[in-house]
C-alpha positions as CSV (number, residue, x, y, z in Angstrom):
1,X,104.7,70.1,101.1
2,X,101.5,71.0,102.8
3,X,100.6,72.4,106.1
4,X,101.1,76.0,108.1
5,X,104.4,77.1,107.8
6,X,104.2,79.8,110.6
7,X,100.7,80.7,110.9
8,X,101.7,83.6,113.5
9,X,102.6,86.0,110.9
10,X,100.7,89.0,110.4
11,X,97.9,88.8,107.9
12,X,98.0,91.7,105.4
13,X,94.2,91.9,103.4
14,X,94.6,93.4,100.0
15,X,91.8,95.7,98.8
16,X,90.7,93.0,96.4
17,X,90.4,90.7,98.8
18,X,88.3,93.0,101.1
19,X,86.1,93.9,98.3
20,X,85.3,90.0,97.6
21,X,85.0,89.0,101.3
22,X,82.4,91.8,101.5
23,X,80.9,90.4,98.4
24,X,81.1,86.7,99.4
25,X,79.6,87.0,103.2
26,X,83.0,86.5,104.5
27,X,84.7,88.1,107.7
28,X,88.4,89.0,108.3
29,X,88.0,87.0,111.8
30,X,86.8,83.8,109.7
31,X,89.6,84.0,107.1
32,X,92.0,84.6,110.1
33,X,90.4,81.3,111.3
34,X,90.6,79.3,108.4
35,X,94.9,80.3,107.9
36,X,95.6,79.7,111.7
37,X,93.8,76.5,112.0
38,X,93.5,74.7,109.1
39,X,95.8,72.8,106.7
40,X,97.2,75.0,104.1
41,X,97.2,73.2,100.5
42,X,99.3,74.2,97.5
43,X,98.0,76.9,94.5
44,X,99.1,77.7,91.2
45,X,101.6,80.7,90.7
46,X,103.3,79.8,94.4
47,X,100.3,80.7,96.3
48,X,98.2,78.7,99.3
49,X,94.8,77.8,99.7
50,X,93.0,76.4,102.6
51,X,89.0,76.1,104.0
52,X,86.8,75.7,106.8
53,X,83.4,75.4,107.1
54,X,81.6,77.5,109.3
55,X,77.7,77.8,110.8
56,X,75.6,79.9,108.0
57,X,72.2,79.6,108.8
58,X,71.2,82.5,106.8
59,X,69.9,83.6,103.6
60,X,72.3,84.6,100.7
61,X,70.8,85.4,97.1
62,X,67.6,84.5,98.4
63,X,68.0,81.2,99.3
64,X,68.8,79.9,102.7
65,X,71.9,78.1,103.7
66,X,73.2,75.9,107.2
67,X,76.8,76.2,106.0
68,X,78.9,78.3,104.5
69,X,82.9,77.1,103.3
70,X,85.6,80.2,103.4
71,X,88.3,79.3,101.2
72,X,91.2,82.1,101.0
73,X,94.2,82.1,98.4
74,X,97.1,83.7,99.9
75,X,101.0,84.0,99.8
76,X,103.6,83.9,102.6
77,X,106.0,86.5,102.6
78,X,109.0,86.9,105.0
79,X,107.0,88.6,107.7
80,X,103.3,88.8,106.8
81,X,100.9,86.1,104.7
82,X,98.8,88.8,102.1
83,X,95.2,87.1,101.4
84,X,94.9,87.6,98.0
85,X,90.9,86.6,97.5
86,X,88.6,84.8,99.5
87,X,86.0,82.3,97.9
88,X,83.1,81.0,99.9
89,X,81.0,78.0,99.1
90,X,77.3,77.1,100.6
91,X,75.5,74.6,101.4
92,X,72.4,72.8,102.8
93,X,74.0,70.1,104.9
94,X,75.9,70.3,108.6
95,X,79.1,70.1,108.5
96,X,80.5,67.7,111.2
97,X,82.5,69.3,114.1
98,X,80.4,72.6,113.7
């Protein structure tokens, strides 16, 4: 089954997962984003993924990029969802609905 199971839970960040968002050029408020909004797809070892793409428009490794995709992997626990890493992806082109 895919989709948000309840999406209102709280969202716990490991330390792992703060240390790669910081690393990746990802915010807490766009991961928040991307597990509220968007569909949530099955992982290995009983975990969720999901993505959104959001306006980049900036340089990273010095090279500039319009788009960057967040992509977290997460569990769902009985009251909170813990992000376990957060992957991002970039890209020249627009995304539509940006």
């Amino acid at each position: 089954m895919e989709g948000n199971i309840d999406s209102n839970k709280a969202i716990y960040f490991t330390k792992h997962s703060l240390m790669q968002m910081q690393n990746r050029k990802a915010d807490k408020e766009e991961v928040e984003n991307v597990i509220r909004k968007s569909l949530w797809k099955f992982a290995e070892k009983g975990r969720f993924t999901a993505s959104l793409s959001f306006p980049f428009n900036t340089e990273h490794f010095g090279r500039y990029y319009k788009t960057k995709e967040v992509v977290p992997i997460f569990i769902e626990e009985k009251d909170r969802i813990v992000v376990i890493t957060v992957y991002t992806f970039f890209s020249q082109k627009e995304e539509e609905g940006l």
